[in-house]
C-alpha positions in Angstrom: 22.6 -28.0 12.9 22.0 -26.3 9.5 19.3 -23.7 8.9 17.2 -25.5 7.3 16.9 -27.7 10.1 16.2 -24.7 12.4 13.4 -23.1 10.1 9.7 -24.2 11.3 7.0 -24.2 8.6 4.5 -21.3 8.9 1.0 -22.6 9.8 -0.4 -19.0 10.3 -1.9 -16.8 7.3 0.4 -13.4 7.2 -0.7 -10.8 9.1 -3.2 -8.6 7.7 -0.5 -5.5 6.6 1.6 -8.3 5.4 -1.0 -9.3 2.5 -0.1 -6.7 -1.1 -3.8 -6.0 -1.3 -3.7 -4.4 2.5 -0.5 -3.0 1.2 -2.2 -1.2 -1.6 -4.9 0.0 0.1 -2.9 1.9 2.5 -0.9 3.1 0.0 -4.2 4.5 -1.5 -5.8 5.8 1.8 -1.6 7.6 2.3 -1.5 9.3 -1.1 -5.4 10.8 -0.4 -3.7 12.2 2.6 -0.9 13.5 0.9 -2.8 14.9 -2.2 -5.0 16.4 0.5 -2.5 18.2 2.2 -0.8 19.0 -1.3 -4.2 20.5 -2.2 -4.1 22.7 0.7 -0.2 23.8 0.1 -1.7 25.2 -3.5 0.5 22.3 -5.4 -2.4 21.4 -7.5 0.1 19.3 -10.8 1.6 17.2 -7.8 -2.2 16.8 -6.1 -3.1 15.6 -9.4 -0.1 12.9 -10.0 -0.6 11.7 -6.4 -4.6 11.1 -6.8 -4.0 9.1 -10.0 -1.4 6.8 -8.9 -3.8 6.5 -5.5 -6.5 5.6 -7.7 -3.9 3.2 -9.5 -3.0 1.7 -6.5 -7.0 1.2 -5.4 -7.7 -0.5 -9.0 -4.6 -2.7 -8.1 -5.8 -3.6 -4.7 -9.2 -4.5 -6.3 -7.5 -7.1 -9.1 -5.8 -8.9 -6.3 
């Protein structure tokens, strides 16, 4: 039997992680953390690149 036989069609919506807007928000709510703990660490230019690209990531997440 070939694989294509063997393949069943998906009836189910992808889990919820498995959706790019999920995706992107936990990016977001991972790169807070980060630029929080970055904050803390005195790495303020770093903080900074990781809040905009979270904020990028959020905007994203709100297009989809």
């Amino acid at each position: 039997m070939n694989r294509a036989a063997k393949r069943r069609p998906t009836t189910t919506p992808p889990a919820r992680a498995e959706t790019p807007t999920v995706q992107l928000e936990i990016a977001a709510m991972w790169l807070h953390e980060a630029t929080m703990r970055l904050t803390e660490l005195k790495h303020m230019d770093l903080s900074m690149d990781l809040t905009r690209v979270g904020h990028d990531c959020e905007a994203m997440a709100r297009r989809v």
